[in-house]
C-alpha positions in Angstrom: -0.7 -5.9 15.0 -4.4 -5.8 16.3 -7.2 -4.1 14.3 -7.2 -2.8 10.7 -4.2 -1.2 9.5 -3.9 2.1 8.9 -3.7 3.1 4.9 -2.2 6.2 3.9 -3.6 7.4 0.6 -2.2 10.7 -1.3 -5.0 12.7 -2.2 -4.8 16.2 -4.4 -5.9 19.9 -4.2 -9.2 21.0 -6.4 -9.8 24.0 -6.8 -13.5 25.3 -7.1 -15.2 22.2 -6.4 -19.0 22.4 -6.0 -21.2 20.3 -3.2 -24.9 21.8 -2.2 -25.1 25.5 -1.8 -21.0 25.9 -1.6 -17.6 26.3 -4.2 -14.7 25.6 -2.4 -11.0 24.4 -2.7 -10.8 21.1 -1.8 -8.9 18.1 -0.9 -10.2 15.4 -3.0 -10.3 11.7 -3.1 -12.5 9.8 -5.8 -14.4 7.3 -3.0 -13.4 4.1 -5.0 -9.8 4.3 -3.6 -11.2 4.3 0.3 -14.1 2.0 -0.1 -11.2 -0.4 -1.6 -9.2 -0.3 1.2 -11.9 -0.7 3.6 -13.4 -3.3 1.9 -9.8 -5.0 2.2 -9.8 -4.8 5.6 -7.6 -1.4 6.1 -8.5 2.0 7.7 -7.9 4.8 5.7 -5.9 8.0 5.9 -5.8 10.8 3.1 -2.9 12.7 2.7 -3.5 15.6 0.8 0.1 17.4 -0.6 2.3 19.1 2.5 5.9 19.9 2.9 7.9 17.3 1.2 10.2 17.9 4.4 7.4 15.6 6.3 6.8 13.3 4.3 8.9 10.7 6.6 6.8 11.7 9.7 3.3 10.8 8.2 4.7 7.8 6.5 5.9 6.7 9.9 2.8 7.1 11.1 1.2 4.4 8.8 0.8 0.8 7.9 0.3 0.9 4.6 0.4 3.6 1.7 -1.3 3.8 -1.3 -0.1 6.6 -4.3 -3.3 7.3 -5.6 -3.9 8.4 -9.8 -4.1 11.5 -11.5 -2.4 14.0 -13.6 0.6 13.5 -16.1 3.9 13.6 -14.2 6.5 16.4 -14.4 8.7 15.1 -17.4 11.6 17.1 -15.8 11.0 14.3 -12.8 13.3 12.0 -15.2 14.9 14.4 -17.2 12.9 14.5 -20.4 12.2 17.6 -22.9 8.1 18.3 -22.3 5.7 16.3 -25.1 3.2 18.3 -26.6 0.7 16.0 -25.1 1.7 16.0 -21.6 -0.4 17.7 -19.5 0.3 20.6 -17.6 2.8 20.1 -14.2 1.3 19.2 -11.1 4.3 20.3 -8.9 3.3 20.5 -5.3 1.8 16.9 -6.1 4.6 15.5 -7.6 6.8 17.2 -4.9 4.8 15.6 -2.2 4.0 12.0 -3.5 8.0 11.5 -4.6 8.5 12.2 -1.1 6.1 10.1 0.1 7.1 7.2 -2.0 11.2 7.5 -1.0 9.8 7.6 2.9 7.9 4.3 2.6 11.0 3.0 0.9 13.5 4.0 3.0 11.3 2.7 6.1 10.2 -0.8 4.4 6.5 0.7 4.4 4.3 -1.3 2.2 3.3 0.5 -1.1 1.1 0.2 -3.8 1.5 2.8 -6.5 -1.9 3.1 -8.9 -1.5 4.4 -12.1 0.4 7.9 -11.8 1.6 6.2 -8.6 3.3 3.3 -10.6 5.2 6.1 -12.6 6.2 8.2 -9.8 7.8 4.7 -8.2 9.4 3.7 -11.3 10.4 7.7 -11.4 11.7 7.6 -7.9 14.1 4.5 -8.6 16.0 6.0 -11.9 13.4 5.1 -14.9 11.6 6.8 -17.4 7.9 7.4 -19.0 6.4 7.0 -22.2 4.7 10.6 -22.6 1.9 9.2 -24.9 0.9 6.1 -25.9 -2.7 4.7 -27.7 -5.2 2.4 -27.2 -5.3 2.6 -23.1 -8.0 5.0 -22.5 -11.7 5.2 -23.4 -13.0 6.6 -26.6 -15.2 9.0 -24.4 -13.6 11.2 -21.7 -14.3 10.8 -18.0 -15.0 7.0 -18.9 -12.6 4.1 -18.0 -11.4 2.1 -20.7 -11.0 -1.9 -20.5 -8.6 -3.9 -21.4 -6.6 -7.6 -20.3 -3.7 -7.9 -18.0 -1.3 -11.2 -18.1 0.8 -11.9 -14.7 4.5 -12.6 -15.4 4.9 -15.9 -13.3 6.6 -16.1 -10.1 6.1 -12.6 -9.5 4.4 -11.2 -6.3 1.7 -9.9 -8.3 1.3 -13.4 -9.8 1.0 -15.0 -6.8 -2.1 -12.1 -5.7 -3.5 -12.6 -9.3 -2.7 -15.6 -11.0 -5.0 -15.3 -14.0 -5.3 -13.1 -17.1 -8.1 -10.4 -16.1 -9.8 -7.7 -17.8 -8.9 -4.5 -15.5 -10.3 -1.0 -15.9 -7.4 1.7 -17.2 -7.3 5.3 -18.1 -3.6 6.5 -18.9 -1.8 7.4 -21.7 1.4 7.3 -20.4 3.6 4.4 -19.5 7.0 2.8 -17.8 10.0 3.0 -20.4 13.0 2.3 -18.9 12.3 0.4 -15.8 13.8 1.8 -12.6 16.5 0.1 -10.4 16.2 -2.9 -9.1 12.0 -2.8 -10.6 10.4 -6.1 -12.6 7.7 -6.1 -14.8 5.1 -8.3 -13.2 2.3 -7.8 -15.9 1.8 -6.8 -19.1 -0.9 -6.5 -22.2 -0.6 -7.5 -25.2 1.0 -4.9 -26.9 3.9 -4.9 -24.4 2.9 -2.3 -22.6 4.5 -2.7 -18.8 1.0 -2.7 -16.4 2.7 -3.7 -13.0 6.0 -3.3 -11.6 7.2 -4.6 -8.2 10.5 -4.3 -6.2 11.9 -7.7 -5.0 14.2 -6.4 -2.4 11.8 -4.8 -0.5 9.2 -5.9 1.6 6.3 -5.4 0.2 6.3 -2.7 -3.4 3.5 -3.1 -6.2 2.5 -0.9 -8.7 -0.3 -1.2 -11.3 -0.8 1.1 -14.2 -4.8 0.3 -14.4 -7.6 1.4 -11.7 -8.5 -1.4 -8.9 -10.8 1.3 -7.2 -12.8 0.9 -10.0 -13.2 -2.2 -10.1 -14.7 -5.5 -7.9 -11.6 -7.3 -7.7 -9.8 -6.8 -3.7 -7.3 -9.3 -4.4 -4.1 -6.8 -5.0 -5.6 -4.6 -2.0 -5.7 -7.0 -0.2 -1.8 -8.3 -0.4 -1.1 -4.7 0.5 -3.4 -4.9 3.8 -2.0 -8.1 4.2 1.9 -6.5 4.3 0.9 -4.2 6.1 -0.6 -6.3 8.8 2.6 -8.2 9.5 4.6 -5.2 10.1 
């Protein structure tokens, strides 16, 4: 391949979002997650929800895709009864970005799942979510928490990030039971799973904390790399 390849990233409907004199639905991407891949080396491509039913199309349109954050999963997605402290559905979203993530699989597509995208992989492949869990979000709302990630060794994500690093995280949810054919490829130290990654594939990553919030390109990076070789 020749030039910057192309990086799908799932994006989400707003509704009355505010910029200068107008209020206005709106597809919305926090800019972190395309100023990461295009300071990876990748072009970007936003995907805002659509017909599940073409999900296949756009993916085959890409290099790369990237399932960006945001709102609590459906916990019908993996047959759970709802927790009081699950947010409310996002069902177009989910709808779309399941999609999305069974295309790129089907299709060898390299993915990276961030946070809510990490779930909706796990999701996709059979496994399950923690609907709340402590001590992985900030004491003040709308500000990321903190916290360190250790590699598993020998794992793809390893060989990206060798080291222990402090990572920037907002969830409260978290993989349970891992889905098929999935490895834990980093954890913290309570346990808690904080990347997953499918060997059989080509290239599937997903992290539970926020790169696009953070300096470090190196797990971007890997995915620009994949999908450069394609």
């Amino acid at each position: 391949m020749s030039g910057r390849p192309l990086i799908g990233v799932s994006t989400y409907w707003e509704t009355g979002t505010r910029w200068g004199v107008w209020e206005l639905d709106a597809a919305l991407l926090p800019t972190g997650y395309p100023l990461l891949v295009r300071r990876a080396g990748g072009l970007v491509a936003m995907l805002p929800p659509d017909d599940p039913a073409h999900a296949a199309a756009a993916v085959a349109r890409l290099d790369g895709l990237v399932i960006a954050g945001g709102p609590d999963v459906d916990p019908a997605r993996y047959g759970a009864p709802r927790s009081p402290r699950t947010g409310p559905p996002a069902t177009e979203r989910d709808a779309w970005e399941l999609a999305l993530i069974e295309a790129a699989l089907a299709s060898g597509t390299p993915l990276l799942g961030i946070c809510r995208g990490m779930q909706l992989l796990n999701i996709v492949l059979g496994g399950t979510l923690v609907q709340h869990l402590d001590g992985h979000t900030a004491d003040v709302a709308g500000v990321f928490g903190r916290h360190p990630v250790v590699p598993v060794p020998g794992t793809r994500y390893a060989a990206a990030v060798p080291e222990e690093t402090v990572v920037p995280t907002s969830h409260h949810q978290a993989v349970d039971r891992l889905g098929e054919g999935l490895v834990a490829s980093a954890h913290t130290a309570d346990g808690t799973v904080e990347a997953v990654e499918l060997p059989a594939a080509r290239w599937v990553l997903g992290v539970q904390w926020h790169p696009e919030m953070a300096e470090d390109l190196r797990v971007m990076r890997a995915l620009v790399r994949a999908a450069s070789d394609g």
